[in-house]
SEGU-138242 format. One record per residue: x, y, z of N, C-alpha, C, O in turn; residue in three letters. Coordinates in nm, 3 decimals. Layout:
<sites>
SITE npx npy npz capx capy capz cpx cpy cpz opx opy opz residuo
SITE X Y Z X Y Z X Y Z X Y Z Ala
...
</sites>
This chain:
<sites>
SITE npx npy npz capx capy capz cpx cpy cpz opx opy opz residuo
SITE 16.179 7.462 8.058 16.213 7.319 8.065 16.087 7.236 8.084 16.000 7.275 8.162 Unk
SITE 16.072 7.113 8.008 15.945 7.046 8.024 15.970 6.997 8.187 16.064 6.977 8.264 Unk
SITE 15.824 6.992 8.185 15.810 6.868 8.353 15.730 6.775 8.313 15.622 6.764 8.255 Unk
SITE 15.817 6.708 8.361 15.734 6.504 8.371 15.744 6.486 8.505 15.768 6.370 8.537 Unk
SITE 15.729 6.599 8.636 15.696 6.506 8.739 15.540 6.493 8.776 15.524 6.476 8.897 Unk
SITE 15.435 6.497 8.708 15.325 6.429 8.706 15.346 6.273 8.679 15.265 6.188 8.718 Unk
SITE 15.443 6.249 8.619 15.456 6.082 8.622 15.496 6.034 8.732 15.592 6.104 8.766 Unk
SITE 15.473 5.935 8.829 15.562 5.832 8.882 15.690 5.800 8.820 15.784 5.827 8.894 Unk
SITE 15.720 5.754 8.718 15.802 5.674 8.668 15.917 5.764 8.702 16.010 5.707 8.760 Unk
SITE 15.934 5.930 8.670 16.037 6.005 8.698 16.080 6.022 8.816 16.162 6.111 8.838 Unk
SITE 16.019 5.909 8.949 16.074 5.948 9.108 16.184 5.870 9.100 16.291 5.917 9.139 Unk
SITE 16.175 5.688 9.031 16.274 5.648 9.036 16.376 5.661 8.930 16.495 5.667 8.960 Unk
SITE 16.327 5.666 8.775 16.438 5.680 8.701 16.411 5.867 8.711 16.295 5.908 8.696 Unk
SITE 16.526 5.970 8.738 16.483 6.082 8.703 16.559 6.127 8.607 16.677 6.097 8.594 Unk
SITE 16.472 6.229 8.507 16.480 6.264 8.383 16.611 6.364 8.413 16.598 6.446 8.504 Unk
SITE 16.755 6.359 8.329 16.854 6.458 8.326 16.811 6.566 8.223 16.824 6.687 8.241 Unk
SITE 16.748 6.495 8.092 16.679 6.614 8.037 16.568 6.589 7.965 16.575 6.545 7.850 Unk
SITE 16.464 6.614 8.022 16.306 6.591 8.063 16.280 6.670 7.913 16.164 6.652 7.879 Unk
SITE 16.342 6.737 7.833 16.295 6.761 7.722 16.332 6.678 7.597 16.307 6.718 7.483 Unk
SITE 16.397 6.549 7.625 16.449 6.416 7.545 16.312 6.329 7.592 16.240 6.345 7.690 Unk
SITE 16.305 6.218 7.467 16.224 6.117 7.461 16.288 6.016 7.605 16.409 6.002 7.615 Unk
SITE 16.193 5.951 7.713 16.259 5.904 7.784 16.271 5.766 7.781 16.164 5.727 7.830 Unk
SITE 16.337 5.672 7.753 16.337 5.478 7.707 16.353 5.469 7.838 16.421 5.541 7.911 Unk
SITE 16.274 5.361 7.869 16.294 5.296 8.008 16.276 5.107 7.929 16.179 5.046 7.884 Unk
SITE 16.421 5.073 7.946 16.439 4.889 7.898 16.540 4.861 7.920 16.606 4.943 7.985 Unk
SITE 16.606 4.730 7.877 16.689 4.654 7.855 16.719 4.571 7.775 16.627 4.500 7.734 Unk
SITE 16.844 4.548 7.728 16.871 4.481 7.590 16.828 4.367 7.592 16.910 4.277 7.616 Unk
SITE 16.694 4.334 7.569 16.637 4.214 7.559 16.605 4.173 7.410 16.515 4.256 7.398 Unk
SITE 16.606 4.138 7.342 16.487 4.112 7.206 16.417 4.195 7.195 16.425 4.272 7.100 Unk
SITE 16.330 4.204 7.286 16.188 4.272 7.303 16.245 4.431 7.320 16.172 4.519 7.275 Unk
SITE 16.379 4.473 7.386 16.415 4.553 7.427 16.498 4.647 7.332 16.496 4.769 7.342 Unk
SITE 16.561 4.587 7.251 16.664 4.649 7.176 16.545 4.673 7.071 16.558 4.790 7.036 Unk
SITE 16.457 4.628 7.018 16.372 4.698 6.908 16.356 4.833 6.905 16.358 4.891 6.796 Unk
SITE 16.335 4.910 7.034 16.329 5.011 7.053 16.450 5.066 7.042 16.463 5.133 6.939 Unk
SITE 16.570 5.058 7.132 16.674 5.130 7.109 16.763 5.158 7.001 16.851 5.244 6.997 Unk
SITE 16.718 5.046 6.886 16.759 5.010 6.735 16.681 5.143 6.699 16.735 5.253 6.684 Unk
SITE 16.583 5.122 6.692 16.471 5.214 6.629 16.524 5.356 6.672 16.528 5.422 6.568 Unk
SITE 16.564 5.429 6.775 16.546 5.537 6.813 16.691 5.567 6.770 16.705 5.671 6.704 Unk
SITE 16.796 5.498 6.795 16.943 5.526 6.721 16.951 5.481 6.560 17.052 5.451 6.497 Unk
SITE 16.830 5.485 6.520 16.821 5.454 6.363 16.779 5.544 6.330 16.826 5.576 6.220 Unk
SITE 16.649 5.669 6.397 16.593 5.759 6.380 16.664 5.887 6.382 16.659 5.981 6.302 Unk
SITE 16.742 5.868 6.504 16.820 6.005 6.535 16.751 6.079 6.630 16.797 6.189 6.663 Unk
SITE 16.618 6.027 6.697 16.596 6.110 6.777 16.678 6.166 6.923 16.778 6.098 6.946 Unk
SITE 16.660 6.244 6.994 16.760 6.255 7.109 16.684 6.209 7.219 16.586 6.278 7.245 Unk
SITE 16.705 6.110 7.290 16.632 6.047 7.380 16.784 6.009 7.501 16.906 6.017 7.484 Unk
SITE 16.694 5.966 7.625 16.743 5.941 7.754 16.723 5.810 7.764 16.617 5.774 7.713 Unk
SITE 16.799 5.711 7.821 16.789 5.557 7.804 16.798 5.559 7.910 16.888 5.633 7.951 Unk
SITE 16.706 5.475 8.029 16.705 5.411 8.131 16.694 5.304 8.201 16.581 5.263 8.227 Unk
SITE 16.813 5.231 8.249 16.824 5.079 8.299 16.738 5.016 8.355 16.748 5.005 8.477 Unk
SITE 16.630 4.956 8.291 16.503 4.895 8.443 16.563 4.749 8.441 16.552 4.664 8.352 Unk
SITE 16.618 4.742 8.545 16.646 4.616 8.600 16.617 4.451 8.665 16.624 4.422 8.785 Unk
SITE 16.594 4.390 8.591 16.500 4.288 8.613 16.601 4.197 8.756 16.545 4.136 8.847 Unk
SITE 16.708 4.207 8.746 16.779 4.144 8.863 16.744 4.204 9.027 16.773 4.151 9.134 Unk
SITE 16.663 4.344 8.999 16.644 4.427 9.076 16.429 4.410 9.076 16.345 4.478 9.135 Unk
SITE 16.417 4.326 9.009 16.283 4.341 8.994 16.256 4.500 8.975 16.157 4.547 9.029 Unk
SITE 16.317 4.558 8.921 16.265 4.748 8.874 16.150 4.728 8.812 16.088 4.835 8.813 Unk
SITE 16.061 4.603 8.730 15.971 4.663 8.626 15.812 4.587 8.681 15.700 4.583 8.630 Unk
SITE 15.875 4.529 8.820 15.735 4.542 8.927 15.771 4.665 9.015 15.749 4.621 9.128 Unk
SITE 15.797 4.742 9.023 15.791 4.805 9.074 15.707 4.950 9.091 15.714 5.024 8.992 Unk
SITE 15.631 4.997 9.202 15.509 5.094 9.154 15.544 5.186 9.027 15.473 5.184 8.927 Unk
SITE 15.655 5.264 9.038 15.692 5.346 8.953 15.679 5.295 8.793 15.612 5.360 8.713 Unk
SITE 15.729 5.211 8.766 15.761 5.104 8.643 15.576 5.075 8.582 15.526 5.090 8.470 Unk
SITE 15.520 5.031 8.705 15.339 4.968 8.679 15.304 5.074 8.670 15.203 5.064 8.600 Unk
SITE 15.324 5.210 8.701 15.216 5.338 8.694 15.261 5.379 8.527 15.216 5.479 8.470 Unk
SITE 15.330 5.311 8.480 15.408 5.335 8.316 15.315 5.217 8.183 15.253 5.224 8.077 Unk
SITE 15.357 5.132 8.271 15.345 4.967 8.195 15.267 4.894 8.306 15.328 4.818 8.381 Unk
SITE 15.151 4.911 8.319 15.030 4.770 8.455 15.111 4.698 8.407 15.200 4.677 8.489 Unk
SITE 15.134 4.628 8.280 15.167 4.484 8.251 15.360 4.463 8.314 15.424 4.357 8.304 Unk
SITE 15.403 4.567 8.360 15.548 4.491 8.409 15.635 4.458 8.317 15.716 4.374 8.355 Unk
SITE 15.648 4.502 8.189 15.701 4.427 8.063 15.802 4.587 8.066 15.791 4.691 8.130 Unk
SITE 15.878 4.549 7.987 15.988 4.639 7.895 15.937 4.620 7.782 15.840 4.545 7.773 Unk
SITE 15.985 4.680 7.679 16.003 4.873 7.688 15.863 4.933 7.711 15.752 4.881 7.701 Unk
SITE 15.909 5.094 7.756 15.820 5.176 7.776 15.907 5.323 7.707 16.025 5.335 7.675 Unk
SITE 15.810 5.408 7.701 15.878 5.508 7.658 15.810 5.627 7.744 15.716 5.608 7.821 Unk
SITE 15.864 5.738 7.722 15.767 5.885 7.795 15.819 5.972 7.707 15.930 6.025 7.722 Unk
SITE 15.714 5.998 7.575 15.792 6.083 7.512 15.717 6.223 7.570 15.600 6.244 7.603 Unk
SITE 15.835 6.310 7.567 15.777 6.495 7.661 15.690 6.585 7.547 15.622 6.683 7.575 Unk
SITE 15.710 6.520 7.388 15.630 6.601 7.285 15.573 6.518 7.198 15.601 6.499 7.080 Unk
SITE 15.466 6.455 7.285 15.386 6.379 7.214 15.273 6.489 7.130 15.287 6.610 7.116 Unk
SITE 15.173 6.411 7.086 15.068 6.467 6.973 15.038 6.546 7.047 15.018 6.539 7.168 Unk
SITE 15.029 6.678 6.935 14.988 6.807 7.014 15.030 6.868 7.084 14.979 6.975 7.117 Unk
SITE 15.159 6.814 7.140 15.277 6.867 7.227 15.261 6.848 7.321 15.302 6.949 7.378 Unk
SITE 15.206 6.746 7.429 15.198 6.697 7.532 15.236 6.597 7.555 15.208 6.519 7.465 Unk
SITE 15.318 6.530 7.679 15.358 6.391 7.677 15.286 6.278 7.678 15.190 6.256 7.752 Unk
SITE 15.329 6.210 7.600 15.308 6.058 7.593 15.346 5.931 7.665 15.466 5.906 7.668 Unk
SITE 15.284 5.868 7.709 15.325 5.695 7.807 15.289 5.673 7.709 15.205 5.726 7.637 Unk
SITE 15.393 5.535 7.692 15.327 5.424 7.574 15.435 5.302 7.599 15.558 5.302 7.595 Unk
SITE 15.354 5.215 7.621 15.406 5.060 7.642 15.384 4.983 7.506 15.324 5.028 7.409 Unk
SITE 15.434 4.878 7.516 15.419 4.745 7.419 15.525 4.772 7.294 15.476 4.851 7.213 Unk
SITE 15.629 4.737 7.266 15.745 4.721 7.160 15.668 4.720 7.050 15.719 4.806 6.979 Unk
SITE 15.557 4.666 6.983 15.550 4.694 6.886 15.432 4.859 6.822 15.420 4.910 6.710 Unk
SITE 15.370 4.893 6.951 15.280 5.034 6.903 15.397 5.119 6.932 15.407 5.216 6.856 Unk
SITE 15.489 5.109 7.023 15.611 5.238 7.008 15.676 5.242 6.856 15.692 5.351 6.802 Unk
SITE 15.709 5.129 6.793 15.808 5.105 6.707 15.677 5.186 6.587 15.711 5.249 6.487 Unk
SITE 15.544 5.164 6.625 15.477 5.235 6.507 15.502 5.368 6.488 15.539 5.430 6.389 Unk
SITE 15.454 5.430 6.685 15.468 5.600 6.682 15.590 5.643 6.707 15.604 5.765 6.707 Unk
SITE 15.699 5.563 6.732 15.795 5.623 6.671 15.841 5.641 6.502 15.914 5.729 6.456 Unk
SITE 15.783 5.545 6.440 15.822 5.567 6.308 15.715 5.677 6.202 15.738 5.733 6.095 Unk
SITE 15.584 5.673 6.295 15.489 5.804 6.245 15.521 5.909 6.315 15.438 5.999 6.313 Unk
SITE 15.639 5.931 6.391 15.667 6.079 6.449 15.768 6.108 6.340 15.768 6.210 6.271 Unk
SITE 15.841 6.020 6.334 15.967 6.064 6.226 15.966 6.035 6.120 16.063 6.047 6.044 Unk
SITE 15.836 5.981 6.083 15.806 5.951 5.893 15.943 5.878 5.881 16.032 5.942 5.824 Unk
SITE 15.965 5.790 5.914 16.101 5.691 5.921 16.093 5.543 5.925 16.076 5.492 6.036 Unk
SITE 16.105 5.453 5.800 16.181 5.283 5.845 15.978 5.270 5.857 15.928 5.179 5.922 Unk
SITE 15.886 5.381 5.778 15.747 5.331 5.773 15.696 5.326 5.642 15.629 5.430 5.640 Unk
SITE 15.682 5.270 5.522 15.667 5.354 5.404 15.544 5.439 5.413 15.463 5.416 5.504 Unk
SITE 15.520 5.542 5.321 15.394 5.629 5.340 15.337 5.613 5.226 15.270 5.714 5.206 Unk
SITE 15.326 5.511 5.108 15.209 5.453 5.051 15.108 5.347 5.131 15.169 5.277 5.212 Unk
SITE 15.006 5.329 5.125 14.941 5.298 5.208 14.946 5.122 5.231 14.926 5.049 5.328 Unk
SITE 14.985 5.097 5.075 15.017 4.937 5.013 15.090 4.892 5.132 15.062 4.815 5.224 Unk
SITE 15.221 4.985 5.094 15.328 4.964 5.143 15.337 4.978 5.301 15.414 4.901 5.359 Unk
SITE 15.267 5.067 5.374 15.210 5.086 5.500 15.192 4.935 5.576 15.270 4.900 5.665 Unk
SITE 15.070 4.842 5.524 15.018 4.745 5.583 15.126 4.652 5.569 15.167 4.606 5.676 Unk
SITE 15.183 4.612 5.464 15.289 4.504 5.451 15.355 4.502 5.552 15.368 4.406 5.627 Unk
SITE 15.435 4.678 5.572 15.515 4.663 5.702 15.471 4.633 5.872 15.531 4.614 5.977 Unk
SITE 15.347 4.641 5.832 15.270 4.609 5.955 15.224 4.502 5.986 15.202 4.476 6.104 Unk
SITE 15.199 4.413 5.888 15.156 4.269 5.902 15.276 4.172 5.910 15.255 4.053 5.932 Unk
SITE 15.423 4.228 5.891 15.534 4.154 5.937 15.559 4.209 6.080 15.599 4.117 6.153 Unk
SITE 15.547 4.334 6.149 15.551 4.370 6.262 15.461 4.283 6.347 15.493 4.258 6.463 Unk
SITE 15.346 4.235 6.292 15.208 4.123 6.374 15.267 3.984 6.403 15.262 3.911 6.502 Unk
SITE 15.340 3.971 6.250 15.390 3.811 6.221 15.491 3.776 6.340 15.494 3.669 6.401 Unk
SITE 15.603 3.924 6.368 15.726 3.918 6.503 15.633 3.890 6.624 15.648 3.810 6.716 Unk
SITE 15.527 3.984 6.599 15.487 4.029 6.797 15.388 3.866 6.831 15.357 3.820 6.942 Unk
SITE 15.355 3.809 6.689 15.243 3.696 6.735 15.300 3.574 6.711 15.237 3.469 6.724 Unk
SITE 15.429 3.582 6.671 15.471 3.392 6.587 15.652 3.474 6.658 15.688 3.459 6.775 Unk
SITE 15.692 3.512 6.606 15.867 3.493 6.608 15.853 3.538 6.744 15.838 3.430 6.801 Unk
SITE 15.847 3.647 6.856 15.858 3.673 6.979 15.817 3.541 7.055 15.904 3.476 7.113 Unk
SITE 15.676 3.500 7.055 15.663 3.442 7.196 15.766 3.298 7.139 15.855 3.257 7.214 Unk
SITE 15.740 3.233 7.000 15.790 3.126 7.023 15.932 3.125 6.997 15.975 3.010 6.999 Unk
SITE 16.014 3.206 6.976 16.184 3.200 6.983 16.165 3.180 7.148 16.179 3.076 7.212 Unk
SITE 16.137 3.278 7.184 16.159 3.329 7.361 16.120 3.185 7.459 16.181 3.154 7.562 Unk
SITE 15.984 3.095 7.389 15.960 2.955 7.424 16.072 2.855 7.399 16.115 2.786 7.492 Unk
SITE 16.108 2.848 7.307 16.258 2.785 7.270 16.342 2.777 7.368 16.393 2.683 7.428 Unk
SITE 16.352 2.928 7.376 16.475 2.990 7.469 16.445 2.926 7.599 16.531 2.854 7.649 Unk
SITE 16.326 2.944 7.663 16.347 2.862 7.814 16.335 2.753 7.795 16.365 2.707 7.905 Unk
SITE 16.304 2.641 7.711 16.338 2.474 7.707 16.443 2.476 7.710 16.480 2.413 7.809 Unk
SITE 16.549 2.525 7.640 16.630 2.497 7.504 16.778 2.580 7.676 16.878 2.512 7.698 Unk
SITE 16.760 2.685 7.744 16.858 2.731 7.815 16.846 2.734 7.947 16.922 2.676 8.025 Unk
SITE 16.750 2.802 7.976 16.644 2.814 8.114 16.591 2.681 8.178 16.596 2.561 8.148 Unk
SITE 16.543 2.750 8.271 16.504 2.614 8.380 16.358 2.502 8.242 16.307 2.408 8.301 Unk
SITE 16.333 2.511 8.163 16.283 2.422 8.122 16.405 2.324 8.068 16.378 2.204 8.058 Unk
SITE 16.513 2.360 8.040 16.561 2.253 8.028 16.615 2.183 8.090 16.728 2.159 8.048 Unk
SITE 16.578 2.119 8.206 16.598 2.045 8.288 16.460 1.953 8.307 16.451 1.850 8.373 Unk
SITE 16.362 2.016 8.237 16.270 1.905 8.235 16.275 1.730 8.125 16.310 1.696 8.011 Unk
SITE 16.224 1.674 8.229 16.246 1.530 8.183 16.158 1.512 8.037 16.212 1.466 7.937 Unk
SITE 16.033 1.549 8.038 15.949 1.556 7.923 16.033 1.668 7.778 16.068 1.785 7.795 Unk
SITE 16.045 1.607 7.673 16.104 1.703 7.573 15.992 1.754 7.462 16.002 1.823 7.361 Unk
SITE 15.879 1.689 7.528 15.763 1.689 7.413 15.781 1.894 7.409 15.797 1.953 7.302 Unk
SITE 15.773 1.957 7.523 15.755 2.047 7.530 15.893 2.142 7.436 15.845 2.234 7.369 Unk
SITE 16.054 2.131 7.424 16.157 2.158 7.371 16.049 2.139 7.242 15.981 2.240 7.222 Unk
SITE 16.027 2.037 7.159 16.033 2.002 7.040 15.946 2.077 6.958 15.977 2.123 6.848 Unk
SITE 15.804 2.091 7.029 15.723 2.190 6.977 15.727 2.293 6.928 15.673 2.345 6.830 Unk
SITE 15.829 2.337 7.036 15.880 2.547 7.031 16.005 2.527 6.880 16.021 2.604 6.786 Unk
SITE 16.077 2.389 6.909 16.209 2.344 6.822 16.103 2.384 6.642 16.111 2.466 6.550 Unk
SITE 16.036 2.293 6.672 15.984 2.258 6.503 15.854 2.371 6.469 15.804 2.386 6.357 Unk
SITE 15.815 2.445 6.591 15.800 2.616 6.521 15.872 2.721 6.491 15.835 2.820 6.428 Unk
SITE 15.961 2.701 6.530 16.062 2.806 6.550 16.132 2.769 6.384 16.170 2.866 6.318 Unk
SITE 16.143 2.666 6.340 16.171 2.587 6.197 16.066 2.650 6.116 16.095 2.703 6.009 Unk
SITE 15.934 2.647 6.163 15.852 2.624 6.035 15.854 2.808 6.050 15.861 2.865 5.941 Unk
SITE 15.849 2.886 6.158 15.857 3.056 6.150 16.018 3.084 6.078 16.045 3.186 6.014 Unk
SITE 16.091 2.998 6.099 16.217 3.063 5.981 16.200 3.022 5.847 16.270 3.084 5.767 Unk
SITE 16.126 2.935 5.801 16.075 2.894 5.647 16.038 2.984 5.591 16.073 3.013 5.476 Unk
SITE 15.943 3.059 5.675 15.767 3.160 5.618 15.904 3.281 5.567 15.923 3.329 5.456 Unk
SITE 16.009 3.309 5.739 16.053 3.420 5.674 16.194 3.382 5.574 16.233 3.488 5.524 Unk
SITE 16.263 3.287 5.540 16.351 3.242 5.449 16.230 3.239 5.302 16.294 3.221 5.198 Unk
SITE 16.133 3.249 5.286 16.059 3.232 5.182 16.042 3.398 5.153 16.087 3.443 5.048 Unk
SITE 15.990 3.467 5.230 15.971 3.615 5.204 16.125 3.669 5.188 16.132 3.770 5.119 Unk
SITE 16.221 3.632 5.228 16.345 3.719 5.148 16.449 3.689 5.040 16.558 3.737 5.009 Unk
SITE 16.371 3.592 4.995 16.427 3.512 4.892 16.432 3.636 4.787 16.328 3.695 4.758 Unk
SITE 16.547 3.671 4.735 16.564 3.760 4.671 16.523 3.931 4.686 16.490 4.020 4.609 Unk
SITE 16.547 3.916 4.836 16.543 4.050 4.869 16.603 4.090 4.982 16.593 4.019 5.082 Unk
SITE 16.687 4.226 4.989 16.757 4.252 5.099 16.690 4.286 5.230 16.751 4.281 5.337 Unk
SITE 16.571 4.318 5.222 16.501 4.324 5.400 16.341 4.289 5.325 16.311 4.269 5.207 Unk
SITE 16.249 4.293 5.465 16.162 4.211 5.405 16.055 4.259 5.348 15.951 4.201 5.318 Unk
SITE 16.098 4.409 5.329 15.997 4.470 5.182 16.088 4.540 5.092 16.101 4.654 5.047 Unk
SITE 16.162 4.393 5.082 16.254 4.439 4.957 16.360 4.518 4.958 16.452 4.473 5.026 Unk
SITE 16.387 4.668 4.885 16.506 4.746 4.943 16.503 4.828 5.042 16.594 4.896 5.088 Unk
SITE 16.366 4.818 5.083 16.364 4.939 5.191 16.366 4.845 5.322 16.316 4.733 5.332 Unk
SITE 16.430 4.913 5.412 16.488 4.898 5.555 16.354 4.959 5.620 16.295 5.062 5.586 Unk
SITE 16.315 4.848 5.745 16.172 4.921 5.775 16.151 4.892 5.919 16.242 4.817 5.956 Unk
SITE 16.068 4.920 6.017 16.028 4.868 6.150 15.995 4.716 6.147 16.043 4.641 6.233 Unk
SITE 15.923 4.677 6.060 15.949 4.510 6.002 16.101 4.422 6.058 16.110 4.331 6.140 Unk
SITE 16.204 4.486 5.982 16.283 4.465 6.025 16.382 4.478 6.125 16.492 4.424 6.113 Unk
SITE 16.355 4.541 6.214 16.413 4.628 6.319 16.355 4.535 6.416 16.434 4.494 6.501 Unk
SITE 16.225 4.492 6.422 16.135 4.419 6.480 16.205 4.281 6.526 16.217 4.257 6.646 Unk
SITE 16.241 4.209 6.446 16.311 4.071 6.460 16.440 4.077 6.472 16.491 3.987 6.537 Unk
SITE 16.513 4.164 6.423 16.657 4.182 6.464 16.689 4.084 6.603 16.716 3.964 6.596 Unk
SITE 16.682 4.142 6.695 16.684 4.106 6.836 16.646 3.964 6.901 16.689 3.904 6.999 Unk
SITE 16.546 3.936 6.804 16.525 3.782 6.815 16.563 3.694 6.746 16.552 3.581 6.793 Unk
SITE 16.607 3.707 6.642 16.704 3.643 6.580 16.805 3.622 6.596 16.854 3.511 6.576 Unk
SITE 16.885 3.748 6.647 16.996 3.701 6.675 16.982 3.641 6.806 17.059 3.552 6.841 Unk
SITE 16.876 3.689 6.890 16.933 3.594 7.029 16.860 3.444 7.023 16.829 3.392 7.130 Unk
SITE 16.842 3.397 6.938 16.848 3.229 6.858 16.954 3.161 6.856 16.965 3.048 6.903 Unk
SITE 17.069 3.246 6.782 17.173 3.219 6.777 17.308 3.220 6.846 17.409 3.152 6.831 Unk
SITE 17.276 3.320 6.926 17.426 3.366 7.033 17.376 3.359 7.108 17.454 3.310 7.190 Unk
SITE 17.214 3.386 7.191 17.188 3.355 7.364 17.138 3.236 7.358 17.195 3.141 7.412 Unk
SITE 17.034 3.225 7.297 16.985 3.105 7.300 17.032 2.938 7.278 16.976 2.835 7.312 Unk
SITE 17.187 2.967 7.190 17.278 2.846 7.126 17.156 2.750 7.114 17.136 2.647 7.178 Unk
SITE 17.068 2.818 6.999 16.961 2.735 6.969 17.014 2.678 6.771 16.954 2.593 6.704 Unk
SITE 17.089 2.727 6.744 17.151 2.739 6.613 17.161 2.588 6.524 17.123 2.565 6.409 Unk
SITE 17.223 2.505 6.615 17.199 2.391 6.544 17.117 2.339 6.546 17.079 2.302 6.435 Unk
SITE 17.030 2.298 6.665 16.878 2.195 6.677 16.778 2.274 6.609 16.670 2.216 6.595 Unk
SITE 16.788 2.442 6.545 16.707 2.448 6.435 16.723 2.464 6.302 16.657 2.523 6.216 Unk
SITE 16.846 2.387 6.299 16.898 2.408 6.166 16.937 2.564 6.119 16.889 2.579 6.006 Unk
SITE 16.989 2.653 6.151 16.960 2.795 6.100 17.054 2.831 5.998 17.008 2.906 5.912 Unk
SITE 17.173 2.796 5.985 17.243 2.777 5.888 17.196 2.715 5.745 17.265 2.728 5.643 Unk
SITE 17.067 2.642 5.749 16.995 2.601 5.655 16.944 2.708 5.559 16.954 2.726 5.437 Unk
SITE 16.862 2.802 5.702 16.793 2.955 5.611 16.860 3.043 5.558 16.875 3.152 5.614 Unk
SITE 16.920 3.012 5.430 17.047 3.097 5.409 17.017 3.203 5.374 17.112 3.279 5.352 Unk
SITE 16.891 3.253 5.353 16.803 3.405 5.330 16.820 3.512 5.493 16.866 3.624 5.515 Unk
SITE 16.769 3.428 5.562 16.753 3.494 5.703 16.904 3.502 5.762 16.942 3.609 5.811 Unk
SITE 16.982 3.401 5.757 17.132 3.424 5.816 17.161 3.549 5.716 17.242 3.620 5.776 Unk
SITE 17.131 3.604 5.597 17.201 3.663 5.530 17.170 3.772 5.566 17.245 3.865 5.591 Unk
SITE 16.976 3.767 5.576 16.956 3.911 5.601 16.961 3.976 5.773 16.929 4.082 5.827 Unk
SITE 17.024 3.833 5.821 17.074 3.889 5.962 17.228 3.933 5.995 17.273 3.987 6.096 Unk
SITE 17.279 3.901 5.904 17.463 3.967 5.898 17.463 4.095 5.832 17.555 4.170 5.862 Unk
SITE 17.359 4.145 5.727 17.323 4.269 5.671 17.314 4.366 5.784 17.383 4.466 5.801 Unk
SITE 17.175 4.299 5.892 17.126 4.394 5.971 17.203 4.406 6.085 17.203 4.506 6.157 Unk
SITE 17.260 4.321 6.101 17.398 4.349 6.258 17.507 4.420 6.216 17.587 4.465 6.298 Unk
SITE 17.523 4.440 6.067 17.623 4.514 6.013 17.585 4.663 6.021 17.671 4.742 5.981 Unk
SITE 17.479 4.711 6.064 17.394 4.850 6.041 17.491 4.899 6.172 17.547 4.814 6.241 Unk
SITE 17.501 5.010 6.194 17.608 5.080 6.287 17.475 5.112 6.411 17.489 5.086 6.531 Unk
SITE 17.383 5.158 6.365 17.285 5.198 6.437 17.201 5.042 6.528 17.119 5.037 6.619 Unk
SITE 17.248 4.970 6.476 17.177 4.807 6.491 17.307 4.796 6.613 17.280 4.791 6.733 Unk
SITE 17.415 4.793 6.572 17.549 4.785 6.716 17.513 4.902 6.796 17.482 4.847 6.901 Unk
SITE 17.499 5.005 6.812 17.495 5.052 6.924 17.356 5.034 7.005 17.352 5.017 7.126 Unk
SITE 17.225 5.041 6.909 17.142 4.975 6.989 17.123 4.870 7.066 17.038 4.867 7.155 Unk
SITE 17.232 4.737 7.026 17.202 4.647 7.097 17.244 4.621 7.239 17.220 4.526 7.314 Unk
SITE 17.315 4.731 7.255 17.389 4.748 7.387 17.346 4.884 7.527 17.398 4.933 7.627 Unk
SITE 17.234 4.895 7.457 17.160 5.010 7.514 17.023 4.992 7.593 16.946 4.920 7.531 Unk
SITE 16.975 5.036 7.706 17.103 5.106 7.798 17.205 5.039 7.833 17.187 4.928 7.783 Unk
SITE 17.326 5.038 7.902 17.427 5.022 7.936 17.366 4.907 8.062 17.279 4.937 8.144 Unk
SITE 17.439 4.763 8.053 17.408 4.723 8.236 17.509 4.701 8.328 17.616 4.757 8.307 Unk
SITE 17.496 4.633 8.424 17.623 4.598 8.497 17.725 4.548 8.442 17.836 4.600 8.458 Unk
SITE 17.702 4.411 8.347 17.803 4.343 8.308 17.889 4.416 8.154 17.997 4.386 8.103 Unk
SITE 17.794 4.511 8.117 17.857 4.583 8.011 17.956 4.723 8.016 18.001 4.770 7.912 Unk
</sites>
């Protein structure tokens, strides 16, 4: 049987079977990329609740995983060379998970970077500024008196659904027919635009009739529903 108790992280969440990939998140945006990804892959992995109501991801165990305190993290037990792996940040997991399983990566090299420079476009333009939206627009920023700040995140969040309503203009994901980490990537933030954020009308989104389309495609994926509900929390 593998051992991961050289990690911290296994005192508080402990591994039931330490020879599964171990997810430590929550269905966040940022969070479900991963669990999309890994129930898209088929790998057999262990999902673990880090709880932000609980502050779990300041917590020593959580920082000896991720310094930065963020979700997701992973501990895979057969990393390169067959030794385990820590690896933080949603978008380098979503890589080595898709170069462990030659999966949702293409392996021409063309085709390689494309999917990677829309994975840059999520982690540097669609993540922070949907998620900026999101606290004007639901969160304690919106209660601020100044809206200069709402409008900014409002009319990027417009001009980042253009770039991608322009790239799927005549195509079912956004390198075309193939289904990729690209797309798996924004899933989660897109939709929570629309259903958490009830950011839907003040950015027009019903306008992008490319992106609404290729977001009813991708919530339709079976592997896209059970990820988004993974791990399991209180209220679920």
């Amino acid at each position: 049987m593998t051992d991961l108790s050289a990690f911290p992280i296994t005192r508080r969440w402990p591994a039931s079977h330490p020879d599964r990939l171990q997810y430590y998140g929550l269905p966040t945006p940022n969070g479900v990329k991963v669990s999309i990804m890994l129930e898209e892959t088929g790998l057999p992995y262990e999902a673990h609740l880090v709880d932000f109501a609980r502050n779990d991801q300041k917590t020593p165990e959580f920082l000896s995983l991720n310094p930065n305190g963020k979700i997701p993290a992973i501990l895979d037990p057969t990393g390169p060379a067959g030794t385990p792996l820590a690896l933080f940040e949603s978008g380098a997991i979503l890589l080595y998970l898709a170069e462990k399983t030659g999966k949702f990566l293409p392996a021409d090299p063309a085709g390689r970077w494309h999917a990677v420079q829309w994975l840059m476009f999520q982690m540097g333009g669609v993540g922070p500024m949907f998620g900026q939206l999101g606290f004007f627009k639901k969160f304690a920023g919106k209660d601020w008196e100044d809206k200069r700040p709402l409008q900014r995140y409002v009319d990027e969040t417009r001009r980042l659904l253009g770039v991608m309503d322009a790239a799927l203009d005549g195509r079912q994901w956004f390198l075309g027919d193939d289904y990729t980490i690209a797309d798996i990537a924004m899933i989660g933030w897109v939709r929570a635009l629309v259903t958490f954020y009830d950011a839907q009308e003040i950015t027009g989104f019903e306008g992008f009739r490319n992106v609404s389309g290729w977001l009813e495609r991708a919530l339709a994926r079976p592997a896209v529903q059970r990820g988004l509900t993974i791990p399991a929390t209180p209220s679920t």
